[in-house]
C-alpha positions as CSV (number, residue, x, y, z in Angstrom):
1,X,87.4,67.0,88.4
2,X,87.8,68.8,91.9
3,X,91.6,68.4,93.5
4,X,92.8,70.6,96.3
5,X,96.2,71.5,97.7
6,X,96.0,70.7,101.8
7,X,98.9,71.5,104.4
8,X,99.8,67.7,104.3
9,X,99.4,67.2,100.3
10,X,96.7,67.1,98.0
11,X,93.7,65.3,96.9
12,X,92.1,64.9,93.3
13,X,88.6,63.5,92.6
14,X,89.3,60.6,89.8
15,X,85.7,59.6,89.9
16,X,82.3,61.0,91.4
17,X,78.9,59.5,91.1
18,X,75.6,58.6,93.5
19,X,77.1,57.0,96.5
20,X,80.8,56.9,95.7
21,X,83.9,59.1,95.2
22,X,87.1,58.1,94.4
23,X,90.4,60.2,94.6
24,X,94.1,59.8,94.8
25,X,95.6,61.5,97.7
26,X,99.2,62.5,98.1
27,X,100.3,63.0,101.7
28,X,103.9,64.9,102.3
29,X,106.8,63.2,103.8
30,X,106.6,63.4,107.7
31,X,103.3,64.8,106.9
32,X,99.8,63.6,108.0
33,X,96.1,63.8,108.0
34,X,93.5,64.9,110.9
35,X,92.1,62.9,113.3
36,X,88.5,62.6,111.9
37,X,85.3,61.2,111.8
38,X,82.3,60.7,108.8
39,X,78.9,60.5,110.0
40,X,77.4,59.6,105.8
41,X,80.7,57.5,104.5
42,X,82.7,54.5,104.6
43,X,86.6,54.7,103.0
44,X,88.7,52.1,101.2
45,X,92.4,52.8,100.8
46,X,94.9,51.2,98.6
47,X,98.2,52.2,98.8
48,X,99.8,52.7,95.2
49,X,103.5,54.5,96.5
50,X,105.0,54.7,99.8
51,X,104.2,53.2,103.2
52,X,101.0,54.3,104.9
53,X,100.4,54.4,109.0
54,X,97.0,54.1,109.2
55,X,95.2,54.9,113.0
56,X,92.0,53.4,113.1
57,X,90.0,54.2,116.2
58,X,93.1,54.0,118.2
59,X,94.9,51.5,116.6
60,X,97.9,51.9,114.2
61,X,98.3,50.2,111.3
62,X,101.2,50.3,108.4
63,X,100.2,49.4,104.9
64,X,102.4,49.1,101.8
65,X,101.9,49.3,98.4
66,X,99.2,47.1,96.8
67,X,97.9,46.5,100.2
68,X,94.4,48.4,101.7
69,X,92.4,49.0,104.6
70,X,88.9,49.2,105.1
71,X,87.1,52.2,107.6
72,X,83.4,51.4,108.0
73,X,81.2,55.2,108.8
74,X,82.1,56.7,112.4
75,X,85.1,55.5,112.7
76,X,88.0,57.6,114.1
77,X,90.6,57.4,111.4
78,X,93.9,59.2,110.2
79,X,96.8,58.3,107.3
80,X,100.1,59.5,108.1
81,X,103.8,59.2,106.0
82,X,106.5,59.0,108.5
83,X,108.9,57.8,105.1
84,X,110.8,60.1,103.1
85,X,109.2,59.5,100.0
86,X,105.8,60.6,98.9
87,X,102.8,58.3,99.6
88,X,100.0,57.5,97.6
89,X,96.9,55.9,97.9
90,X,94.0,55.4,96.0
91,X,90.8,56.3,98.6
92,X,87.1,55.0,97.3
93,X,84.4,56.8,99.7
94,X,80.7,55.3,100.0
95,X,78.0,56.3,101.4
96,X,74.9,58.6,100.9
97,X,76.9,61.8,101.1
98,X,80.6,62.3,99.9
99,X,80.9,66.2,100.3
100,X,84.0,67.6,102.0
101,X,82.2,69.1,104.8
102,X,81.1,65.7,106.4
103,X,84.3,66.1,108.3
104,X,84.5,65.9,112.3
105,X,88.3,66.2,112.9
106,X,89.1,64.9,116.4
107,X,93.0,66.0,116.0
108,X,94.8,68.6,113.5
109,X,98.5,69.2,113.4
110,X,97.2,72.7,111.2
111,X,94.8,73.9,113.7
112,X,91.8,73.8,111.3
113,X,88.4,73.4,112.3
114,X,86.1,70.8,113.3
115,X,84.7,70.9,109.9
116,X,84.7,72.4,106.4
117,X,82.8,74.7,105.1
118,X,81.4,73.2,101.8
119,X,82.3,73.9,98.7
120,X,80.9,76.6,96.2
């Protein structure tokens, strides 16, 4: 399955099939991801390790292990790890499209683009 070193962590696909994608994402210590939007998906996250602050469309949320949140499609959303121990989550995508390039990113702390190009 696809994984994929990021400046924050890394992501690897557990699970892939019509309408779904699931993947465990490890996000850095003081590290965190863009600002961004999904015009074809829904997420569920479940933290596994680590404390998650979760901003959903402007508000901020922290989230411990066995605890999850819920963003519905279109909304503005980031995870971040302000601890100073690795974080972990479990994310389950939905939705009729799951590719990595259904990505608008609203704020980047790596000065990446809007979106990604997808993958070969």
């Amino acid at each position: 399955m696809d994984s994929e070193e990021r400046p924050w962590g890394s992501w690897h696909v557990i699970d892939d099939g019509q309408g779904y994608k699931v993947k465990r994402i490890h996000v850095n210590p003081g590290a965190r991801l863009s600002y961004q939007t999904h015009e074809h998906r829904s997420e569920h996250w479940v933290v596994i390790f680590g404390v998650a602050t979760c901003v959903i469309n402007g508000e901020t949320i922290e989230v411990g292990p066995g605890r999850s949140v819920d963003v519905v499609q279109g909304a503005a959303h980031r995870i971040a790890n302000l601890g100073s121990e690795e974080l972990v989550i479990i994310e389950v995508q939905r939705g009729g499209y799951t590719g990595e390039d259904d990505i608008c990113r609203l704020e980047d702390d790596y000065g990446r683009e809007d979106a990604e190009a997808p993958a070969q």
